[in-house]
Every structure is written in C-alpha cells, then in structure tokens.
N, C-alpha and C positions, 0 to 999 in steps of 0.2 A: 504494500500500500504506500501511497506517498506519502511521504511523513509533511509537506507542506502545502498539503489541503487540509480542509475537515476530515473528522473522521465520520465517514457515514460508509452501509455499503454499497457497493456499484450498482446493483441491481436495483437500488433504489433510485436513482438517477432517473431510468427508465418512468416509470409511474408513479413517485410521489411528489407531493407538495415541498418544494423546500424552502426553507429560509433559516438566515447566518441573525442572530439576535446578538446583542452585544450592548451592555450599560442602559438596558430596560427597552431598546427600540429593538425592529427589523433592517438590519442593515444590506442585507440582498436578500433576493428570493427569485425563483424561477419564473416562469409562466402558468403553470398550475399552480404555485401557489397565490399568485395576484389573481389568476381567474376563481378561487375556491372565497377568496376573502373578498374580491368584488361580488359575487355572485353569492354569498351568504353573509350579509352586513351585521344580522342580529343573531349573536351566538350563543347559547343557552349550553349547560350541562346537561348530558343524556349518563351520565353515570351517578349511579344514586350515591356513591362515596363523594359526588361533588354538589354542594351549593351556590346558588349566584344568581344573579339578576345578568337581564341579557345584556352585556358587552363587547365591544369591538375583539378580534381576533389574538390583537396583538395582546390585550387584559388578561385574557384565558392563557395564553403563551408563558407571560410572565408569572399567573399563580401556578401552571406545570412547572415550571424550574422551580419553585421555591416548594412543589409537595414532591415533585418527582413522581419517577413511574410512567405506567400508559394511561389516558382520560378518554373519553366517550365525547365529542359536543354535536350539539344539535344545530346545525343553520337553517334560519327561517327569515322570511321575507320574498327573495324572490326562486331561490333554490331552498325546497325540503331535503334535507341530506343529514345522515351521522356518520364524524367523522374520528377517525382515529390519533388522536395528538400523540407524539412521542418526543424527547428532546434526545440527544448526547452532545457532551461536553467533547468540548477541539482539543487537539491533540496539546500533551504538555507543555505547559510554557506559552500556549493561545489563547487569550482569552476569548470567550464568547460560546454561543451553543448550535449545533445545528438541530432545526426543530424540522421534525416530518410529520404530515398533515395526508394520511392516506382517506380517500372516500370508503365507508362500509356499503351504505344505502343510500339512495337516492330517489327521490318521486323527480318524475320527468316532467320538464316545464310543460304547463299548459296554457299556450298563447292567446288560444281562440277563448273567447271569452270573457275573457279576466280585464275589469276593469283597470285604466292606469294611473297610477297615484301622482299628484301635479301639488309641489309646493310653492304657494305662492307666495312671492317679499316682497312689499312697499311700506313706505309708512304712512302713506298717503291713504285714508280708510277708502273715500271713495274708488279710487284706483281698485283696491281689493274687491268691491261690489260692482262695480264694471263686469270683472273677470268671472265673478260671481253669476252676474246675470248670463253674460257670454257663455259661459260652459256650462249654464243648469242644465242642458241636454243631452251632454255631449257623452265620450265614453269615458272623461274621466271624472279620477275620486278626489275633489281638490280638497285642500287644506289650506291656510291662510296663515300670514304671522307679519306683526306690524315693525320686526327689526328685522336685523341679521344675526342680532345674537337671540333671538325667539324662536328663527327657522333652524338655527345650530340644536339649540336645546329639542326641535322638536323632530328635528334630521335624525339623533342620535336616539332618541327612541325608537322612532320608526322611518327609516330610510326611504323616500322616496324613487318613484320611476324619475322625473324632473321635477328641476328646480330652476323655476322663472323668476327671476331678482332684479328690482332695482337696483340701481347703478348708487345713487346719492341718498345716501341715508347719515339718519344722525351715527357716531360710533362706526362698527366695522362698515365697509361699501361692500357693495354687492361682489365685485371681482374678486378681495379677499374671500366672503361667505364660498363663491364657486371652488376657491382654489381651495378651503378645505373639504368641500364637500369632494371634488377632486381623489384626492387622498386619501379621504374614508371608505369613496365607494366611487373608483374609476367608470363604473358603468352607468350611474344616470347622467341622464343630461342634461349640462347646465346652457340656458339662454338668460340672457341679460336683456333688461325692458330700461331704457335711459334716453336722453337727448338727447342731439348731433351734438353738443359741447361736450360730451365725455368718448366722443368719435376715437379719438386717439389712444387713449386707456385701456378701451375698450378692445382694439384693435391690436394691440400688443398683449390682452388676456386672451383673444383669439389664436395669436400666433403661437403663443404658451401651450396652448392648449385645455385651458381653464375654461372657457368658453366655447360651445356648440356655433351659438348665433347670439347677433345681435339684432333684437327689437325696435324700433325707434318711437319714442314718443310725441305725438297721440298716433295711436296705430291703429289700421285699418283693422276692422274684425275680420273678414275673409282673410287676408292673409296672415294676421296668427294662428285664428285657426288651422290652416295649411302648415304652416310653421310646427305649433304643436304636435300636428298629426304627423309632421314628416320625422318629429322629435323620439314620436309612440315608435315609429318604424325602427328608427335608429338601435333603440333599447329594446325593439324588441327580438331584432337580431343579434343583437349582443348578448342579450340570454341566452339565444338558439346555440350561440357561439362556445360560451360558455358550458352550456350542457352536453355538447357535442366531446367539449374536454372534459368534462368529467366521465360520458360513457366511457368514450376509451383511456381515462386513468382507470376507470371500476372495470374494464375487460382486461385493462394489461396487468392488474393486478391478480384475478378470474387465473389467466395465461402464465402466467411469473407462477402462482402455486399448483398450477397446473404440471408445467414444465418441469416443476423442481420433483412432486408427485413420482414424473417419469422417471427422470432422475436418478429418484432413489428405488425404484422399481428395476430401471436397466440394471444399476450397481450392485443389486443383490442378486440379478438373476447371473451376473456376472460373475458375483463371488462364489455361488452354486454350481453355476459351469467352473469354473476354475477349480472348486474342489471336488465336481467328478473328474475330471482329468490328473489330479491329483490323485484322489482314492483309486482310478483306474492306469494311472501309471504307479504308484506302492504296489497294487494287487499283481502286477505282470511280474514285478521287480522277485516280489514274496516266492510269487511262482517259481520264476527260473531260480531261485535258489536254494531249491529243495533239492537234495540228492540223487533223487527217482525221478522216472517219466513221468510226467500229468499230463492231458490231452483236456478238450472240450471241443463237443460234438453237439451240431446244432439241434433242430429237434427234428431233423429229417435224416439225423444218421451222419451227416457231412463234417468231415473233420476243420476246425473254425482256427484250433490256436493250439501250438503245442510250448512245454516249458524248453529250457536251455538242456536239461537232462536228456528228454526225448529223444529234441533234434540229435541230441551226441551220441544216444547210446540204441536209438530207434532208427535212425536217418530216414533213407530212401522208405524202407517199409513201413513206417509212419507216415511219410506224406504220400505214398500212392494209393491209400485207404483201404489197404488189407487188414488193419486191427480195425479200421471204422466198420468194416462188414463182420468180424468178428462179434464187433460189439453188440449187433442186431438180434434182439431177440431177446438180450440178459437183461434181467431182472436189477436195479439197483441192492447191491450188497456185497460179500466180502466172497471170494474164491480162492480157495489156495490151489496151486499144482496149475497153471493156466500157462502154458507154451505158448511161446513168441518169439520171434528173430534169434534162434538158438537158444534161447534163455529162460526159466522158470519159474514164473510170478505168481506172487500175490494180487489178485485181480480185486481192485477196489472200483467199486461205481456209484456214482451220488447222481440222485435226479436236481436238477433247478428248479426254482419255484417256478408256478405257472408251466410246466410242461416245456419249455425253453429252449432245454437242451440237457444233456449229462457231461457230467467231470469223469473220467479216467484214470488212475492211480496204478502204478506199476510198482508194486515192492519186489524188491527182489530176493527169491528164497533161498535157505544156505545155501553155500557152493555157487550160487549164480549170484556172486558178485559183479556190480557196477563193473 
C-alpha cells in the first residue's frame, strides 16, 4: 500500500463515498460522495445506538469520529436512502480521517408527480404576495421568508428544490444566502430576483456559479414563470443524475460482494483440487514403495496402474494382461499357493467402493523371494 495516501482499501475507490475530514470540516471528497450529501440534505440516525435531530452530513461525520465504529443514517428530502458511515484514521504521522459513506437502501426518485419546493427571499412583504398570488396554481410548494438569515434558518430544516432571492436586503444579500445555500446543497437552484443596478454583482455570482439566473425587477409573470419551470427541469435532472449514481454505487457494491463470494469459492475449490492431487500423488508415492506387486484393475477387468515392484518384478506379463484375465472370476480375499511369472504368491484382492475397480496384492511365498 502507499504509505503516502490514506489509508482506505482499493476496492473501495471503486463504489464508495469518500471524503478526507481534517480539524472538524471535509477537506476533499469524490463524486459520490458530493452527489450522496447533495442528494440527501436532511440526515437523520437509522441506528437505534444513535440519537439526533436531523443534521447536515458533515455533523453526523464528526459525532462518528468522536463515538467511532460503523453508524446507520437515514437521508430524507429528496433521496430516501440508508447509508452506511465508517471512518479510519490516515496513516501515522497524518492527521485527519478518511470517512466512507457506502448506500445500503435506496427508494428511487419519483419525478412525476411530486410537487417542487420554491423558497422564496425578499423583505419586501408585498413582493412575497405577488409571488404568492402568481404561483397559487402552479406545481409548486412555496415557502416564504422576509430575510436571508430566515431563508438560512428555514433552508436548514428543510432544504428546498429552489431558492429565488432578493439581491438587497437588510444584513446578508441575497448572492451570499445563494452561495451558502451553494455549499449545503449543490443541487437546488439558486435564481436571484434584483434591479439592473446590482447587474454586475450579480453577474460575477453567475460566473461563480452561485447563481442559476438572474430575475430582473419588476418582472414579467410569463417569463418567470418559464424561468421557474425551466429551474423545476434543471433539479429535476439533477436528481435523475444523482440517482442514476447511486444505483450503480448500490450495484457495484451488489458486484464487489458478489465477486469477492466467487473469490473465495474458486480458492477453496482450488485448495481441494490441490489436495487431491496431493493425496493422489502421496497415494502413488505409498504404492510404489511397498516391497511387493500391487496392480489396480478397472471394473471391467483392465489393468489401470501398477506399483514400482510390479513393473520390476512383473514387467512384460503385467502389462500384456495375462494376471488381469487371471484375475477374472476371483472373488475379493486372500489365496495362498497362486502361480505367476515363475513365482508363488500370496494372492490378495480388495474390491473399491462402488464396484470401481479391485486392488491386487502379490506377496511372495517362502522361497519365492522378490
């Protein structure tokens, strides 16, 4: 292993969530793991050894390193999913932890249907009943909040699909609000509702990337509506997206203990081939090193294998199957007085299990020594 990475293992790489945490943040993470933590904004404990109110990912990350062990969490909002948290600490002398984030379960997004949640920031009351009236029909679930620190507090309970903000507000402005919303949860969309005089601000929180679109004020209702609607689309590909990475992190995971399964199925059938070849190379070994003939004869009479004695003291009339037609007809058991190639044996004969084949045995009687 490289001593100057994390320590995690390879196989991990492939389908899980990672991220490097270090002095209470996430200081890198993969792509599964930014799609798992945008795609599940409010995370809840699914293992009853844990208590908590729902919190952002990184919250749950930091009480894991400080209980340790494996956790269970739940993400809800716009992926239902339980996932599997695990930490290990970086190699000696590193600080920081690498944390994996494997999916167990997952309910598959369901697009059609599902109203879309719109939060909406101005401090301007009527502006918020405008929008009000505007969208009483439409397919979305609006929410309202008369700061930017009211849409924070009310983001982080429950995360919205978009977030339409005023630009000039008393306190934070609307581009900060986007840019944490940003960061909390890279998949809704942020559009900004402000005058041509905040054009340029605005336009550089576009190019950031904090910002979807910009609104202008007073604005046509046809086209934010269209705006909106092209907003819904947006996110709601981006869940498609997102779900699409999590099936195949929950198949290549499926496939990883799948593989390994085989794995250790080839390995053993391996190590059973290798000790019959084993017990079947000792057993030849045993053979030829008995003093006397031994033969085996298939179970049709045919002579299959004879020991190192035989071949010596048998040769030629061993293998041209004059003792195998001898043998035809006897009975398994013991004979004495049994003439063969000059010589006058003890005839020993053993059946194989299952009808097989028989063993052969050639003792030899006084005077007819080897």
């Amino acid at each position: 292993m490289n001593r100057d990475g994390p320590r995690f293992h390879q196989s991990a790489l492939v389908w899980d969530a990672l991220a490097l945490h270090r002095n209470g943040a996430s200081v890198w993470s993969n792509e599964l793991w930014r799609a798992a933590a945008a795609a599940g904004a409010c995370w809840y404990p699914a293992d009853p050894g844990w208590i908590g109110e729902a919190g952002h990912l990184d919250e749950w990350v930091q009480k894991a390193l400080t209980a340790g062990g494996e956790r269970l969490l739940r993400s809800t909002g716009w992926v239902e999913a339980v996932w599997r948290l695990t930490t290990e600490p970086l190699w000696e002398g590193r600080d920081g932890w690498m944390v994996h984030l494997q999916p167990e379960v997952f309910t598959p997004y369901q697009g059609q249907g599902r109203s879309v949640s719109l939060l909406a920031v101005d401090d301007e009351v009527f502006i918020l009943n405008s929008l009000k009236r505007l969208l009483r029909k439409s397919c979305f679930d609006l929410r309202t909040a008369g700061s930017a620190e009211e849409a924070w507090a009310l983001f982080q309970q429950r995360p919205a699909d978009i977030v339409l903000s005023d630009q000039r507000m008393p306190g934070m402005s609307g581009v900060q609000l986007l840019a944490r919303v940003r960061d909390r949860s890279p998949d809704t969309v942020r559009i900004i509702l402000s005058g041509y005089s905040d054009a340029q601000s605005i336009t550089d929180a576009i190019n950031e990337g904090a910002v979807y679109k910009f609104v202008a004020k007073p604005w046509d209702d046809a086209l934010l509506l269209q705006t909106l609607n092209e907003a819904a689309d947006v996110h709601r590909t981006r869940l498609q997206t997102r779900q699409l990475q999590l099936a195949l992190a929950t198949a290549n995971a499926e496939l990883s203990t799948a593989n390994q399964r085989l794995k250790t199925l080839i390995s053993e059938q391996d190590h059973h081939i290798s000790l019959g070849d084993y017990a079947l190379r000792l057993a030849q070994d045993m053979n030829d090193a008995l003093p006397f003939p031994v033969l085996g004869l298939d179970a049709d009479g045919q002579l299959v294998i004879v020991n190192d004695a035989a071949a010596h003291c048998l040769g030629l009339q061993a293998a041209d199957g004059s003792l195998a037609s001898l043998m035809r007809g006897r009975e398994a058991g013991i004979e004495a007085g049994f003439r063969f190639a000059d010589r006058q044996w003890t005839l020993c004969i053993g059946l194989l299990e299952g009808g097989s084949g028989r063993v052969v045995a050639l003792l030899p009687e006084s005077g007819h020594g080897l």
